[in-house]
Structures are given as C-alpha cells and as structure tokens.
C-alpha positions in Angstrom: 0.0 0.0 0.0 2.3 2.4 0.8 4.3 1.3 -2.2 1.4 2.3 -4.0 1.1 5.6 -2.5 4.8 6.2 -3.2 4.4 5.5 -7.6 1.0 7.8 -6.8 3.2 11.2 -5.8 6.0 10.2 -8.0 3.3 10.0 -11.0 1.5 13.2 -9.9 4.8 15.2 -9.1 7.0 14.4 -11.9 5.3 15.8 -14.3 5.1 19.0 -12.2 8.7 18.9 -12.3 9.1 18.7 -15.9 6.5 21.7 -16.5 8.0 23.7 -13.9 11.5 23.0 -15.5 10.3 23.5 -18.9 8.9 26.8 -17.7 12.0 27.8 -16.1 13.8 27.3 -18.9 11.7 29.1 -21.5 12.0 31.9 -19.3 15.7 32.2 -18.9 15.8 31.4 -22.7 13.5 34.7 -23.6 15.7 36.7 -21.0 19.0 35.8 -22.8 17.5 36.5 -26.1 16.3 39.9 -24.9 20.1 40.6 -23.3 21.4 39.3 -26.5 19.2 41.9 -28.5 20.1 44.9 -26.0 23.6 43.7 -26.3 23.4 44.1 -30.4 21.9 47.6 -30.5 24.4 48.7 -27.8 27.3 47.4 -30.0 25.6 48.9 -33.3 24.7 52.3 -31.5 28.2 52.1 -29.9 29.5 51.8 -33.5 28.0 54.4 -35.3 28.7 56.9 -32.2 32.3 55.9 -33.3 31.8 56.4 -36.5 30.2 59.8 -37.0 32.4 60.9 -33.9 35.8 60.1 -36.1 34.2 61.8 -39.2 32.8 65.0 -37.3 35.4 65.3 -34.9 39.0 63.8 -36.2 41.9 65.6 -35.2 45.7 65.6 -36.4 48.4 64.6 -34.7 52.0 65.6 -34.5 53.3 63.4 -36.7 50.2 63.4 -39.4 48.3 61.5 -38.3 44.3 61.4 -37.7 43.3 60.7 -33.3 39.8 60.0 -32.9 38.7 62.6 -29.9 38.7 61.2 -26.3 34.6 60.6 -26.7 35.2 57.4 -24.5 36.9 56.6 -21.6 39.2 53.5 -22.6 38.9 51.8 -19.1 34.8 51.8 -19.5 35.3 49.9 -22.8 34.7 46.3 -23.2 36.7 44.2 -24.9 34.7 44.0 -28.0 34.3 47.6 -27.6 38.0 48.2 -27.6 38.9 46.1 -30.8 36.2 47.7 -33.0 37.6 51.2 -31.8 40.9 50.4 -32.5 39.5 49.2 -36.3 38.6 52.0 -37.1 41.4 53.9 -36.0 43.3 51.5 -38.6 40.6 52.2 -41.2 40.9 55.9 -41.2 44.6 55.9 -40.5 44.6 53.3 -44.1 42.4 55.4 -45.7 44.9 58.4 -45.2 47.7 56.9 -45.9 46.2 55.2 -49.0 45.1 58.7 -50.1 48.9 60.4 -49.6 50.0 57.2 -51.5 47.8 58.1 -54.6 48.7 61.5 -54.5 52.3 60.4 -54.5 51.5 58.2 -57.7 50.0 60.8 -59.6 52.4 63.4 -58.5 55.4 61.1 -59.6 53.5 59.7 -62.7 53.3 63.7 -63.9 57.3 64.1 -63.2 57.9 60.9 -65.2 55.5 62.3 -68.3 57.6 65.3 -68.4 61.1 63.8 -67.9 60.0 62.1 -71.0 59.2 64.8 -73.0 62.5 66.2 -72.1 64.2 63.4 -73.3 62.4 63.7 -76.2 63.1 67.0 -77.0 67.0 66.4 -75.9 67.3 63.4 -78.5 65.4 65.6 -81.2 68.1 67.9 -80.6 71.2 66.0 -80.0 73.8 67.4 -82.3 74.2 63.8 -84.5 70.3 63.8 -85.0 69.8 67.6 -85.7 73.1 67.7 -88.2 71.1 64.6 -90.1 67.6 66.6 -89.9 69.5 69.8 -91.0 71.3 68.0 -94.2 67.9 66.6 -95.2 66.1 69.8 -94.9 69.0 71.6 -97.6 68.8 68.6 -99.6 64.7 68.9 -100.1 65.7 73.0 -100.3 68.0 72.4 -102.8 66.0 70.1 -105.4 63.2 72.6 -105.2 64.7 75.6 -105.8 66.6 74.2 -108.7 63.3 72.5 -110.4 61.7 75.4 -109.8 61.9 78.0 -113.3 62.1 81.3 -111.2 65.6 80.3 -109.3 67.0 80.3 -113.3 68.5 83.5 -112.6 70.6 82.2 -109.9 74.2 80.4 -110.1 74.6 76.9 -108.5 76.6 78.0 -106.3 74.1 80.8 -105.1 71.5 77.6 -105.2 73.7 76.2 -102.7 74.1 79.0 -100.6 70.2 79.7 -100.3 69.1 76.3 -99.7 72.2 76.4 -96.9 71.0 79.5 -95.6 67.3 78.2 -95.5 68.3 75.2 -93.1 70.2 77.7 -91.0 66.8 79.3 -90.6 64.7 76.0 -90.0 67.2 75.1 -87.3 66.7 78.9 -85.8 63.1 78.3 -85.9 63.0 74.6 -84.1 65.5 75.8 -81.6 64.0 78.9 -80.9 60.4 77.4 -79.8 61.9 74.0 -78.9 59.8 72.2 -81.0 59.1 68.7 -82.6 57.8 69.2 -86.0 55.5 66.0 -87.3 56.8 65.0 -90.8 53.6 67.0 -92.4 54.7 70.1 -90.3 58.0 70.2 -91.2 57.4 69.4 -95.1 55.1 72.7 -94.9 57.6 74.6 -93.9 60.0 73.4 -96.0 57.7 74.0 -98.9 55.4 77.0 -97.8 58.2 79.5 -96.2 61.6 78.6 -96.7 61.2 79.1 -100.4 60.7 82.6 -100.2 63.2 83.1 -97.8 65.6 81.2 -100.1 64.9 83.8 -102.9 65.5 87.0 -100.6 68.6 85.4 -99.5 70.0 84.7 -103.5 69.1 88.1 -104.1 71.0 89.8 -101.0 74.1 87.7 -102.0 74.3 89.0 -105.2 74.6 92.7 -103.3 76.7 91.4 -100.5 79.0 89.0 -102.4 81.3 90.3 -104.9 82.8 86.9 -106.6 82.0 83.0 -106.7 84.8 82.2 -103.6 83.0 85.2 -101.3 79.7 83.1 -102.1 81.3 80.0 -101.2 82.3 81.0 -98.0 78.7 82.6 -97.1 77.4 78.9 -97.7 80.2 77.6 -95.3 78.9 80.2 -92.7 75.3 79.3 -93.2 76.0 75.5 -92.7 78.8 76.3 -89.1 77.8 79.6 -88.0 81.0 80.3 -88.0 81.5 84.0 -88.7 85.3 84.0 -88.5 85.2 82.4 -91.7 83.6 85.6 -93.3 86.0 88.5 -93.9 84.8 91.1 -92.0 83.1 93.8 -94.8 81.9 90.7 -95.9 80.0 89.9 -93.1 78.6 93.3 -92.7 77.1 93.2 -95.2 75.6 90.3 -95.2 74.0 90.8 -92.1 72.4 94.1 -93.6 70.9 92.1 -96.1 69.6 88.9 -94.2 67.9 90.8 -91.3 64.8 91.9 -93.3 64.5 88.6 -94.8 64.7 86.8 -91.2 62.3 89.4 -89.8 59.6 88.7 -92.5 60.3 84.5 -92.4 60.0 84.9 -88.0 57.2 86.7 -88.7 54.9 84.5 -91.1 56.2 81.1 -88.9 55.1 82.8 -86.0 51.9 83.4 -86.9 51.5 80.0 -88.3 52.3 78.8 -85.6 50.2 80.7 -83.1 
C-alpha cells in the first residue's frame, strides 16, 4: 500500500517537475535572447557613435596622423568595444595613408611624363640627330629651288648657298620654340616659307658678295655659323641684307604657328 502511495506522488509530481522545468527554462531562454538583443543595438549604436564621432570630430596629430577625440573613456570599454575602436582607428589611418600614397603616384607619374618629354626633346636635338635633320632639310631646299623655273637667274653656287641658308633658318626656328615638328609640319615649312626666304637670300648675296669664292664662304657660314670664316666687310654686309629677310620669315612662322 504504501508502495502504491509512493508511484502515486511520484506520478503526480514528476510531471510537475518537468513543467515547472520547462517553464523555467523558457524563461531564462526569452531573458537571454532579450540581453542578446540589448547587447546588439548597444554594440551597433556604440558603432555608429564611433563612426560619426571620427568623421565630425577627427583631429591631427604631431606626426600626421588622424586621433579620434577622447569621446570614450578606454577603461569603461569592453573588450569587444575596444577592438572595434581600434579598427577604425586602422581604417581611417589606411584610408589616409592610402590617399597620400595616390597623390604620390600621380604626382610622380606627372614628373615621369615630363622627364620624357625632355628626353624627347634632348634626343630631337642631339647634335648627331639635328646635323642629319638639318642635311635633309637643304637637300629637299635644294632640289626645289633648282626644279623650280624662277631660281634660273641664280648660279649653282648661289642655289647652294640659299638652300644652306634656308636650313640655317629651320634650325633657328625649331630651336628657338623647342619644338618637334611632325613629318607633315615640317614638309610645310619646308615647302610653304623657306622658299621665299631662299629667294630674298640669292638676291641679298648678289649685293653682298662680290665673286664666286666670297659666295662660297657665305654657304660655309650658313652650314657652321662660323663667322670668323667671313671677312669682315663681308659679313657686314651680309647681315644688312639677311635681317629683313629673317624678320619677314620669324614673322609668317610665327603666326602660323600661333
């Protein structure tokens, strides 16, 4: 009997038990998931206080660098707390640095663009090159001026002299504005102006030169710009002669050109 009553209050109880237990745990269960959702919003809000804080409110320090302002008190921070502010004190210290390193780049990729211009403009005029470029240009100078029916009236060695003196100029011109002529550019030239500055030349020589040998050595001059070669009366007047002619040629290039 009283074996009877004993499986009676174990049958009755136990499943007291189990509801109370059941209960019990539900309810801790709903209070940790309730912490665990106050914790998340704390950590988000705690977050984007960091955030906006470093974005309002950075400062610089001594040595460049961006310090996030002294919102919270280090000791008060958890540990989570702690590595997300020190994050993004990386981030924004990256981001800095990554921006300096790009200006950097585009400030050395500018210096490297010129630095090759100059090098092209020091190998366009490198003496080997520029001799080569200045024998071509008399050549062409040359061949026209002695197909063409109004240079008749001029000696070969005057043809020589005015082609000579013609490259002279071209070399004045490309020095003088340091520039690099395209093939099309420089064949205009060539074909447009120098002609006309060839003639005013043959014309002056036959005033300033008084035999074939003075004639010859005005071509030598053109090609060295070597005046000691010239006797001086010689030079003299050559000079008076070839100004005008330079000043009407600087004048019609220049205006092309501009």
């Amino acid at each position: 009997m009283a074996r009877s009553k004993a499986q009676l209050v174990f049958y009755i109880v136990t499943p007291l038990l189990l509801i109370g237990i059941a209960a019990g745990g539900y309810l801790i269960y709903q209070r940790m998931q309730a912490q665990h959702a106050q914790n998340k919003k704390e950590l988000e809000r705690f977050g984007y206080e960091m955030v906006a804080t470093t974005r309002s409110f950075e400062t610089t320090g001594e040595l460049g660098t961006k310090q996030l302002p002294p919102t919270f008190d280090e000791d008060k921070l958890t540990p989570t707390q702690k590595v997300i502010r020190s994050l993004i004190r990386d981030k924004e210290n990256l981001l800095t640095e990554n921006k300096d390193l790009q200006d950097s780049i585009e400030a050395l990729q500018l210096q490297i663009a010129e630095l090759e211009e100059y090098k092209k403009l020091n190998e366009r005029f490198a003496p080997e090159k520029l001799i080569d470029e200045l024998k071509g240009v008399e050549r062409q100078l040359r061949a026209f001026l002695i197909r063409n029916p109004d240079a008749e009236r001029f000696s070969t060695i005057q043809i020589e002299t005015m082609a000579a003196a013609g490259a002279a100029e071209y070399k004045a011109y490309i020095t003088r504005n340091r520039l690099m002529l395209s093939e099309d550019k420089k064949q205009n030239v060539i074909s447009d102006y120098l002609p006309g500055y060839a003639f005013c030349i043959g014309d002056g020589i036959e005033v300033a030169a008084n035999s074939p040998a003075e004639e010859r050595k005005l071509a030598g001059y053109f090609r060295t710009e070597d005046a000691s070669i010239l006797p001086e009366a010689l030079y003299q007047d050559l000079s008076t002669v070839i100004e005008p002619c330079q000043l009407t040629l600087r004048e019609q290039l220049d205006k092309d050109q501009g």
